[in-house]
C-alpha positions in Angstrom: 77.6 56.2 75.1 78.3 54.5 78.2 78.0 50.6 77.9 75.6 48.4 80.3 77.3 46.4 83.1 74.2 44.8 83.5 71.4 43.5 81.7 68.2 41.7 83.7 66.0 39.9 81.1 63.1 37.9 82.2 64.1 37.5 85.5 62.2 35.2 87.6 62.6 33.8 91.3 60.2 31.9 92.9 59.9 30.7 96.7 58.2 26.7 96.7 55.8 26.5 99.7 55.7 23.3 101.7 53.1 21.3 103.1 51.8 18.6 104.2 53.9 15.2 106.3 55.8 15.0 103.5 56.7 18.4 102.8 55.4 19.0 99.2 55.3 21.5 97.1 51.7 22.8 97.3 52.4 26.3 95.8 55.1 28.9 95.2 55.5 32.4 95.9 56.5 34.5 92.9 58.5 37.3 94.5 60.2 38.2 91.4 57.9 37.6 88.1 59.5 38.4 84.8 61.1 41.5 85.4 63.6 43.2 82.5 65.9 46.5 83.2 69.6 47.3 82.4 72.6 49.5 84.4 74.7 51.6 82.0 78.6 51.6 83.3 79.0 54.2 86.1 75.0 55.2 86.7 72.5 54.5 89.2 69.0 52.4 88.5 66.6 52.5 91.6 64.1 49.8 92.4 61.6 51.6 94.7 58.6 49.7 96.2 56.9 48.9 99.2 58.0 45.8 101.7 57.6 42.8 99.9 57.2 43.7 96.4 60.4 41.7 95.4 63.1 44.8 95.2 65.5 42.7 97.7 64.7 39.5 96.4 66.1 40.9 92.8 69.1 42.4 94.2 70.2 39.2 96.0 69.1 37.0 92.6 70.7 39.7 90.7 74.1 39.1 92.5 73.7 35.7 92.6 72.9 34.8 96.4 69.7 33.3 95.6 69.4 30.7 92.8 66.9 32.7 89.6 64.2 30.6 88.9 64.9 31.6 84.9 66.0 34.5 83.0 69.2 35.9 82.1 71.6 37.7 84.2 74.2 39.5 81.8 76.9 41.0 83.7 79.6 42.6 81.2 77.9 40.7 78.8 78.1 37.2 80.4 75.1 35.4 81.5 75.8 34.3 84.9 72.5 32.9 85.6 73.4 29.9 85.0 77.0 29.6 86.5 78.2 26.9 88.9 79.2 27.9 92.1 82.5 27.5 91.7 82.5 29.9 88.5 81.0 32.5 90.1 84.0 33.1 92.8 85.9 35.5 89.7 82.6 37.2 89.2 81.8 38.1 93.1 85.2 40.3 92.7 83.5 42.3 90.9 79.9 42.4 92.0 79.2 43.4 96.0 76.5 43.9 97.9 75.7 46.8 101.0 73.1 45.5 103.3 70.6 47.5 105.1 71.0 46.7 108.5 75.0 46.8 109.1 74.4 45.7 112.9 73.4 42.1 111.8 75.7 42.2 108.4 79.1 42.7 110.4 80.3 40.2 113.0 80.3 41.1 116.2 83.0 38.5 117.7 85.9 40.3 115.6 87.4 43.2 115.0 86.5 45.7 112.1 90.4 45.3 110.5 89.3 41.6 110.2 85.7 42.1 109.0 87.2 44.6 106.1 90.2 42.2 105.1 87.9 39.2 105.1 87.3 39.4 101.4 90.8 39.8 100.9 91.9 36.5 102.9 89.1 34.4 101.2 90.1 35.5 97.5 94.0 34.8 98.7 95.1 38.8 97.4 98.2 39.5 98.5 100.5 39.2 101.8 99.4 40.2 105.4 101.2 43.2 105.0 99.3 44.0 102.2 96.2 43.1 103.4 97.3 45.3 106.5 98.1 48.4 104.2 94.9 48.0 102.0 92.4 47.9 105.2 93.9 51.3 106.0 93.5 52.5 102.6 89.8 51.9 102.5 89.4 53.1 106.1 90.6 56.3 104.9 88.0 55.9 101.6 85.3 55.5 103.8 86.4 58.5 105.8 87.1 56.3 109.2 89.9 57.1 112.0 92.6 54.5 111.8 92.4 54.1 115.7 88.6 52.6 114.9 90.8 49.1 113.4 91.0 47.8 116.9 87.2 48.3 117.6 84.5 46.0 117.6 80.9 46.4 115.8 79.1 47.4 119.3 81.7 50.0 119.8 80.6 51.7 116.4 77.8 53.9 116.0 75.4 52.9 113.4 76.7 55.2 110.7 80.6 53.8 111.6 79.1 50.9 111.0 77.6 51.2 107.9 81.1 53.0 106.7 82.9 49.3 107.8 80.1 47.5 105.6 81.4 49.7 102.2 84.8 49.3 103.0 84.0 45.7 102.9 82.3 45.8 99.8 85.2 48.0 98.2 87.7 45.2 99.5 87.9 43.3 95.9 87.7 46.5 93.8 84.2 45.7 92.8 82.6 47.9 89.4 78.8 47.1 90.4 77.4 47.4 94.0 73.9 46.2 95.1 72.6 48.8 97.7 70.0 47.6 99.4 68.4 50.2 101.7 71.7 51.1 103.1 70.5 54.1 104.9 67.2 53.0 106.1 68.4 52.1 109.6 70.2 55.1 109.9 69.2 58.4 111.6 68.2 61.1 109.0 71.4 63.4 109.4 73.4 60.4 109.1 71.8 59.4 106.1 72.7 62.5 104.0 76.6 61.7 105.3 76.2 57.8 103.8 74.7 59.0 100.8 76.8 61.7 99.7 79.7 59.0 100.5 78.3 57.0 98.2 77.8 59.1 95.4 81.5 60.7 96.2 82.7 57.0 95.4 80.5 56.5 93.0 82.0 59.7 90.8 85.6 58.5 91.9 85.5 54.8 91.2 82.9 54.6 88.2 80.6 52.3 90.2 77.9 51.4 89.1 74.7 51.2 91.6 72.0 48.9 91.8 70.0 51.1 94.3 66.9 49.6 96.2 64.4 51.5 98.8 61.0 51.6 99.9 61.4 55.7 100.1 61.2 57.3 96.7 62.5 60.5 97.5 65.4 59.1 98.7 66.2 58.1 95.3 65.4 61.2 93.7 68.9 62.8 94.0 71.1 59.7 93.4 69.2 57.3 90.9 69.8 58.5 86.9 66.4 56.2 86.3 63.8 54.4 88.3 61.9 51.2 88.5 58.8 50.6 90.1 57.9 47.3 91.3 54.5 45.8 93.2 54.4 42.4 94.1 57.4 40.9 92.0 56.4 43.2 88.5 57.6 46.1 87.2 54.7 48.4 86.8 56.9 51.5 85.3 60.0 52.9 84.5 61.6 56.1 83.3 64.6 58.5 83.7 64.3 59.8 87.2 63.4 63.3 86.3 60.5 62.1 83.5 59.1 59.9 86.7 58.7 63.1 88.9 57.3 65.2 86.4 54.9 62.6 84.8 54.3 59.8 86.8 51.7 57.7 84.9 50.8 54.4 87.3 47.9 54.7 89.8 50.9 53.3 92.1 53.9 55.2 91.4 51.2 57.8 92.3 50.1 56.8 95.2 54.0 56.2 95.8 54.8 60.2 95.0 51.6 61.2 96.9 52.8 60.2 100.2 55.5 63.0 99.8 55.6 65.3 102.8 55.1 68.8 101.5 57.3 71.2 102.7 56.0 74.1 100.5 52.4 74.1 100.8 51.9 75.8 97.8 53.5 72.7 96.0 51.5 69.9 94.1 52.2 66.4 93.8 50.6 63.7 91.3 47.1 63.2 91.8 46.8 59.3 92.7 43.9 56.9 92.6 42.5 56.5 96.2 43.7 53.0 97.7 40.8 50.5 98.6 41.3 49.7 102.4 41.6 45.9 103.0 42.3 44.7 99.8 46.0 43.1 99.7 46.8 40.4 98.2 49.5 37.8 99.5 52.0 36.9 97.5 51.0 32.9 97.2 47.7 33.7 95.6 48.1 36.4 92.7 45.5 37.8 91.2 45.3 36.4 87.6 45.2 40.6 86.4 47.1 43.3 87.4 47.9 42.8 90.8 47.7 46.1 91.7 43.4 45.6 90.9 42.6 44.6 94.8 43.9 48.3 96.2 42.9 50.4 92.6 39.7 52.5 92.8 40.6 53.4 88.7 40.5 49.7 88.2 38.2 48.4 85.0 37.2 45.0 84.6 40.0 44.2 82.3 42.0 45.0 84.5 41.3 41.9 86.5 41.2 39.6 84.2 44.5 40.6 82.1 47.9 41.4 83.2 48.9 44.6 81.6 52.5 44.2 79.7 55.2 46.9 80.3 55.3 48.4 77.1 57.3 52.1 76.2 54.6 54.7 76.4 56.8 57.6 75.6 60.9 57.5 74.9 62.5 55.3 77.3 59.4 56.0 79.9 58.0 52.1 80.3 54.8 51.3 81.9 52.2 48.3 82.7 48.7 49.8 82.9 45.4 49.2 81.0 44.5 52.9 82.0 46.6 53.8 79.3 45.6 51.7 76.6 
């Protein structure tokens, strides 16, 4: 059996908020609240929620671009939650991360040879003329002209882009990538090319993903298991099939529900109807499930308790008192 490259246990980031003349800490917004999950070597776990429910947030904590609040961070075994900055430079070899927008992630003042062999110059690997030769290398991974060296970002179309921003990432040789949404600014043909790149790599290099999207079914066919989260919690989490077939949270539901049907004689989870008006914002949690404002299957305990992810059946996890 495959070992995990990552473990997440208790992983917590929260955001201070400000106020006042002297800018004091008058609350704190808990955009990632206790969350546990693990990445077996070479496979693909998906965090799938709407905007704002923390998925980004625990990719970047994850990788160590924002500072966890607590909780362990296990990558190949290590904790680097705790690591100085300066330990962590051996570990980012290792660990990259795909943004969603590539306009904004690539600079547009140099060329894309220079944007690809940046990682390269800042670890100090090899010559010039190896970082010349390994540029071309991943240009041809990434399935890019080598004429397209010379360009600029605005010169690329958004999926060339997007291609520049994984050869990047590939740069160091990394085993675990952080994908966050890397086709959600891309048109939907393009998409399918970027993904099936991905996976291609995936199979070729044994990466191992860390996938993160607001779109479920964009998941479906790449992630081996899926987390949901709402608000900074994990309300469930099963193999990807099990998810599908049996989806057991009012908002993994709701989530599958919002499917587009292409056979109309095809049925898709009944879900809980959503009360209109009824968010919550994140700096003022509901002491319960937070999921209670927007539940019309909610029960008073409900409010009052926060349900604990708990295995309901084999290795399918979920947080709801209407299971209980």
């Amino acid at each position: 059996m495959a070992k995990e490259v990552l473990e997440v246990v208790s992983l917590k980031k929260y955001f201070p908020i400000l106020g006042g003349i002297f800018r004091r800490k008058i609350g704190e917004i808990r955009a990632v609240d206790d969350i546990t999950f693990s990445i077996r070597k070479g496979k693909t776990f998906a965090l799938v929620g709407e905007s704002g429910s923390g998925k980004t947030t625990t990719g970047k904590t994850v990788i160590r671009l924002y500072e966890p609040t607590s909780g362990e961070i296990l990558f190949d075994g290590e904790n680097i939650a705790g690591l100085k900055e300066k330990n962590m430079k051996g570990i980012r070899r290792a660990m990259q991360m795909i943004f969603q927008d590539p306009t904004s992630s690539l600079n547009p003042r140099i060329r894309v040879k220079d944007i690809v062999a940046e990682p390269l110059i800042i670890h100090k690997m090899g010559s010039m003329s190896d970082r010349r030769k390994r540029v071309s290398e991943l240009f041809n991974v990434v399935q890019l002209r080598e004429d397209y060296l010379y360009r600029y970002p605005h010169e690329l179309s958004g999926g060339e882009k997007q291609r520049v921003g994984i050869a990047r990432a590939l740069a160091l040789d990394p085993v675990f990538l952080v994908l966050d949404e890397p086709t959600a600014s891309l048109d939907v043909s393009v998409q399918a090319k970027v993904i099936t790149l991905l996976t291609d790599l995936q199979r070729r290099l044994g990466l191992t993903f860390l996938y993160i999207s607001h779109d479920i079914v964009v998941v479906k066919n790449i992630a081996d298991e899926i987390g949901v989260m709402y608000f900074g919690k994990m309300f469930e989490m099963a193999q990807t099939k099990e998810l599908f077939e049996n989806p057991m949270h009012p908002y993994t539901k709701t989530l599958l529900s919002a499917i587009p049907l292409i056979d109309e004689n095809a049925e898709l989870p009944q879900t809980a109807e959503l009360e209109t008006g009824r968010t919550v914002s994140l700096s003022e949690m509901p002491s319960g499930c937070r999921f209670y404002p927007r539940c019309s299957l909610r029960k008073s305990l409900c409010k009052e308790k926060q349900p604990e992810l708990k295995e309901i059946h084999k290795n399918h996890l979920l947080a709801c008192h209407l299971e209980e």
